[in-house]
C-alpha positions in Angstrom: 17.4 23.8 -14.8 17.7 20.3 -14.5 20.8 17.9 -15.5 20.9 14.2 -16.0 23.7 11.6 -16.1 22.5 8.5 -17.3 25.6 6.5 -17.9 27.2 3.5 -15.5 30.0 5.4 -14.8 33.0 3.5 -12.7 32.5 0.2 -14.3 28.9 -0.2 -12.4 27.2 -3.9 -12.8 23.3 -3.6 -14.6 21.2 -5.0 -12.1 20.4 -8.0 -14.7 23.4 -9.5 -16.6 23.3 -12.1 -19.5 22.6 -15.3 -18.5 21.3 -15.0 -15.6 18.2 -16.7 -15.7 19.7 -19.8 -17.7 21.9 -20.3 -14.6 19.4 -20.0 -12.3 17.1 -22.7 -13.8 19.8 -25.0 -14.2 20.3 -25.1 -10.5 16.7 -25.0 -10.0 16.6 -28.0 -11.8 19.0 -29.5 -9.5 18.0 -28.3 -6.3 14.5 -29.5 -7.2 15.6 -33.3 -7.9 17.6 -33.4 -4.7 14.7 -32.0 -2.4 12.2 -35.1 -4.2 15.2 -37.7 -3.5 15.7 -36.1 0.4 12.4 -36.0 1.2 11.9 -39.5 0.4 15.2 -40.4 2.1 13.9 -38.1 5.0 11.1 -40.8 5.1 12.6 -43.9 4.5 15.6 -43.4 7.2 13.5 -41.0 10.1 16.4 -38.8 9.6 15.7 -35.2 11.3 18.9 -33.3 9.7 17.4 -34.9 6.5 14.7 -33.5 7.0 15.5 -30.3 8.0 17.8 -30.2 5.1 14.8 -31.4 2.8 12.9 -28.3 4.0 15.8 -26.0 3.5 15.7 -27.3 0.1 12.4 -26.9 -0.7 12.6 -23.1 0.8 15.6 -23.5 -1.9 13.2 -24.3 -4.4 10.6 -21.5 -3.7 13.4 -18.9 -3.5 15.1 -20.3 -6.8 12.1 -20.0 -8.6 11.1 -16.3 -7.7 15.2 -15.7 -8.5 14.8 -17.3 -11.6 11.4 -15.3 -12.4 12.9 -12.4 -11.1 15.9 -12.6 -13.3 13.4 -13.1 -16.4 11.3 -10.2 -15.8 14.3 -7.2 -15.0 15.2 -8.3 -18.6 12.7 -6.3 -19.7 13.1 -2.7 -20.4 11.4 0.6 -18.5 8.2 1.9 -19.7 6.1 5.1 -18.7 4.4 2.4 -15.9 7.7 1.1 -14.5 10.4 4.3 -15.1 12.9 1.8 -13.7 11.9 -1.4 -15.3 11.5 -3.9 -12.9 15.0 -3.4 -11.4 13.5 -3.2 -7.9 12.1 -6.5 -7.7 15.3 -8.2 -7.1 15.0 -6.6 -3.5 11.8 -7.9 -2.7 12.9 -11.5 -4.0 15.9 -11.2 -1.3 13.8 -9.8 1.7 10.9 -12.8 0.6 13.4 -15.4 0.3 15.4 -14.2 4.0 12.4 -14.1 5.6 11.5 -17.5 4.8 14.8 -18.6 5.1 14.3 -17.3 9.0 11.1 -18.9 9.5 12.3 -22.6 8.5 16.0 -21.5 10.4 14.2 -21.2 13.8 11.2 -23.8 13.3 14.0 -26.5 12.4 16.3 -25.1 15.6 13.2 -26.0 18.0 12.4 -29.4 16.0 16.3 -30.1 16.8 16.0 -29.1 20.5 13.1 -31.1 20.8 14.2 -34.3 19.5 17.6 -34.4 21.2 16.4 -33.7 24.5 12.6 -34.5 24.3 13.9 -38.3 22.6 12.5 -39.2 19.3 12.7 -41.8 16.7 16.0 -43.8 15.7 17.2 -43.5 12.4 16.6 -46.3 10.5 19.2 -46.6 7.8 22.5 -44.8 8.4 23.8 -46.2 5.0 20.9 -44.8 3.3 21.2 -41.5 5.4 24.8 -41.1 3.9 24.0 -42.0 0.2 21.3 -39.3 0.0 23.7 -37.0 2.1 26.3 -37.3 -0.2 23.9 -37.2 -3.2 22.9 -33.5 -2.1 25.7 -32.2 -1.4 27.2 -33.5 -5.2 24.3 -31.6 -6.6 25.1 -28.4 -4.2 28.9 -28.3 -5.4 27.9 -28.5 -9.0 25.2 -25.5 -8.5 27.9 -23.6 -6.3 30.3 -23.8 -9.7 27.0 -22.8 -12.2 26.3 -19.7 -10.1 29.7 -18.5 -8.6 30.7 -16.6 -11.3 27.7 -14.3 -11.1 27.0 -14.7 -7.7 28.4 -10.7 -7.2 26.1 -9.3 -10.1 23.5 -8.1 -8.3 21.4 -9.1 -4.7 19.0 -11.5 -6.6 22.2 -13.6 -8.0 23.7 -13.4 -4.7 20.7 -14.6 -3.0 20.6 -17.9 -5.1 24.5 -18.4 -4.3 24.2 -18.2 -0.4 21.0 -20.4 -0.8 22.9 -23.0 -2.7 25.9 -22.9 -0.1 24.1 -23.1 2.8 22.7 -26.5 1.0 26.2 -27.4 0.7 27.0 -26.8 4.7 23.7 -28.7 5.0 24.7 -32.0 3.3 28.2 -31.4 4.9 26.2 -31.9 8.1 24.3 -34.6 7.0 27.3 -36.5 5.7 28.8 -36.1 9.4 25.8 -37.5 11.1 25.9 -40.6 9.2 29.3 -40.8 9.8 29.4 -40.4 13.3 26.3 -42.5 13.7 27.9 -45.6 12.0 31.2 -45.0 14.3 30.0 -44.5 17.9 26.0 -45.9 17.2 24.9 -43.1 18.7 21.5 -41.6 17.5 21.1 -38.3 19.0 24.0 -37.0 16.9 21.1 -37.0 14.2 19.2 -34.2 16.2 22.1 -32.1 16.9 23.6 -32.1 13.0 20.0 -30.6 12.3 20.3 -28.3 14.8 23.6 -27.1 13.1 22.3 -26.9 9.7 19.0 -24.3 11.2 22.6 -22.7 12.8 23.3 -22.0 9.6 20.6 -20.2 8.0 19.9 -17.9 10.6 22.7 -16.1 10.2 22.8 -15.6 6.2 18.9 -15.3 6.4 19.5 -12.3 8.9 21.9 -10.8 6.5 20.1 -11.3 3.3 16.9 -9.1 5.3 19.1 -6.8 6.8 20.9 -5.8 2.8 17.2 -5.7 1.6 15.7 -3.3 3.9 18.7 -0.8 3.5 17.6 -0.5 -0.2 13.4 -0.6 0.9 14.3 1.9 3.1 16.4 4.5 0.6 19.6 4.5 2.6 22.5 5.8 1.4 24.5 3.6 -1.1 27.7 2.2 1.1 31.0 4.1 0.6 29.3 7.3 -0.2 29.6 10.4 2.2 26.5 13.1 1.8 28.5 15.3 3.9 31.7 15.0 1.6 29.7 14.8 -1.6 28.1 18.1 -0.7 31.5 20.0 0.8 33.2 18.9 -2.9 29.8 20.1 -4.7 30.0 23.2 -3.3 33.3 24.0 -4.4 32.4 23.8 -8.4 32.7 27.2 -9.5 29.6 29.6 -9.5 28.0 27.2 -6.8 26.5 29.0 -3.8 25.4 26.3 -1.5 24.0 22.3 -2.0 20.4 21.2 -0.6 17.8 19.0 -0.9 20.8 16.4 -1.2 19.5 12.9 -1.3 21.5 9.6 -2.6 19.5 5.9 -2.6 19.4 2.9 -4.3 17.2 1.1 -7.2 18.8 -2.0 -7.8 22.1 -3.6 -7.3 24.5 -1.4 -9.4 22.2 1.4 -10.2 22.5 4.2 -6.8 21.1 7.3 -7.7 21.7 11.4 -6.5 19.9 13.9 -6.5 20.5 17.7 -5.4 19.1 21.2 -5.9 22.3 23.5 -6.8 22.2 27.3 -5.7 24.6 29.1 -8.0 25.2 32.8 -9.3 22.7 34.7 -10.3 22.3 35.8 -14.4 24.6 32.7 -15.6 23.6 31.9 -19.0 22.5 28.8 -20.7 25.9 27.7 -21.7 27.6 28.5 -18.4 25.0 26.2 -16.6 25.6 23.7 -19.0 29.2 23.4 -18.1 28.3 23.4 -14.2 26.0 20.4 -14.9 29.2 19.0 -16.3 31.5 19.8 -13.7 29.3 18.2 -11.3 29.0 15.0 -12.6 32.9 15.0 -13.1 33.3 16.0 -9.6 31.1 12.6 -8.6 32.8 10.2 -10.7 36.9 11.8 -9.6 36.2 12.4 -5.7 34.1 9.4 -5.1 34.5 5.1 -5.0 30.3 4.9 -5.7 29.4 4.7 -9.1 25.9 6.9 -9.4 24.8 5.8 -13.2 21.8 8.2 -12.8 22.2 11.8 -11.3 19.8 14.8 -11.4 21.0 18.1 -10.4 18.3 21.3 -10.2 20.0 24.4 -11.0 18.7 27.4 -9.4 19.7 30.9 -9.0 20.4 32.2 -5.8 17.7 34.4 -4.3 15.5 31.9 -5.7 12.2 30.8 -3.9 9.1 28.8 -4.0 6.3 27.2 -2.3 7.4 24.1 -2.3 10.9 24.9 -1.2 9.4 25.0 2.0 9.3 20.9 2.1 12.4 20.4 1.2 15.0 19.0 3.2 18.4 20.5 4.1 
């Protein structure tokens, strides 16, 4: 006999919240208009940390827009194809976007080496340098206040928000170059704020891949004890042991469980109703995880099969 709990008990988030995809394209829209004006500015001044922070933009752009796709298609509902919608593809988005985050972190951390202590071009235009500099980091504060809000909802959300204030720390550094530039005249400050700015996305890239591949790879939801969960299942009355105990996540906000329960032998239809019941109650009072989905398989003890063999402790 199998139970299910479908319910987000604990005050779980849904994976995909309302408006979520309206925020998302708004700072897409801004990001985008800011990577065009860098770019050009990246040309017009010789700038390196503009235009390493151009090409953290347009990663930026290419990870906002997969978010902002993403965000439109877990909208839509499960079907017998997809039994959980398309509530995984916010983890893909996140490892896709970290991974390219990494790529254009170290390629811009090299470009940075190289020019400082290789020698490259001056900058032309400091003022210019700082107008766009402060330009993008205008536009990065006013996505930072669109997406903070939601920025927790789910991995995909969260994603966009460290994307947007990286940007910030970006322009922050781009800002400082010019000013330092126009005080002490000194070029090569130029190669070493892009070096800071590739600094900083390493790190959050890292992250993002590492929180991504703990879902890919099924590992237990954080803050949730097998060990504990199965000492407090076993202790429902009429329970004989706990196996086959496995716990994962889909999505952000949706971990599931699932276990195969021994209990007494000749316990009728009713009785195994309430044990189903008494389980789920013992989840959502003895433990901080939410699990909106549980499926507990009820069998009596004595009980064997073939495929029982495969089955994990």
């Amino acid at each position: 006999m199998t139970g299910h709990d479908h319910h987000h008990l604990g005050g779980a988030k849904p994976a995909e919240g309302p408006g979520h995809h309206t925020r998302l394209l708004v700072t897409l829209g801004l990001t985008l208009t800011i990577f065009v004006a860098e770019v050009v500015g990246a040309v017009v001044t010789g700038s390196l940390a503009l235009l390493v922070d151009a090409g953290h933009m347009m990663t930026d752009v290419s990870v906002l827009t997969a978010s902002t796709v993403t965000a439109l298609l877990m909208r839509r509902k499960p079907d017998k194809s997809r039994t959980w919608g398309w509530a995984r593809l916010e983890i893909v988005t996140a490892a896709a976007g970290g991974l390219v985050l990494l790529f254009v972190g170290l390629y811009a951390l090299l470009e940075a080496g190289m020019r400082l202590f290789g020698g490259g071009d001056d900058v032309h235009d400091v003022r210019l340098l700082l107008f766009f500099g402060l330009l993008g980091l205008a536009a990065n504060v006013g996505s930072i206040f669109v997406l903070r809000s939601q920025s927790g909802d789910n991995m995909n959300m969260r994603a966009a928000f460290l994307e947007v204030c990286n940007d910030a720390l970006g322009s922050v550094a781009v800002v400082a170059s010019a000013i330092v530039m126009m005080t002490t005249g000194w070029d090569g400050f130029d190669a070493v704020a892009g070096g800071l700015i590739a600094l900083l996305m390493i790190p959050r890239a890292v992250r993002l891949i590492r929180d991504a591949m703990r879902v890919l790879l099924e590992e237990t939801p954080d803050g949730l004890d097998l060990d504990a969960v199965r000492e407090h299942l076993a202790r429902v009355p009429h329970v004989v042991s706990v196996h086959d105990l496995h716990a994962s996540t889909v999505a952000t906000g949706m971990p599931i469980l699932t276990a195969h329960i021994v209990v007494d032998p000749g316990l009728t239809m009713e009785q195994a109703g309430q044990i189903l019941q008494q389980l789920q109650a013992c989840l959502r009072e003895h433990f901080p995880v939410s699990v909106p989905h549980t499926t507990f398989q009820l069998e009596p003890a004595g009980y064997t099969s073939e495929s029982r063999r495969e089955m994990h402790s």
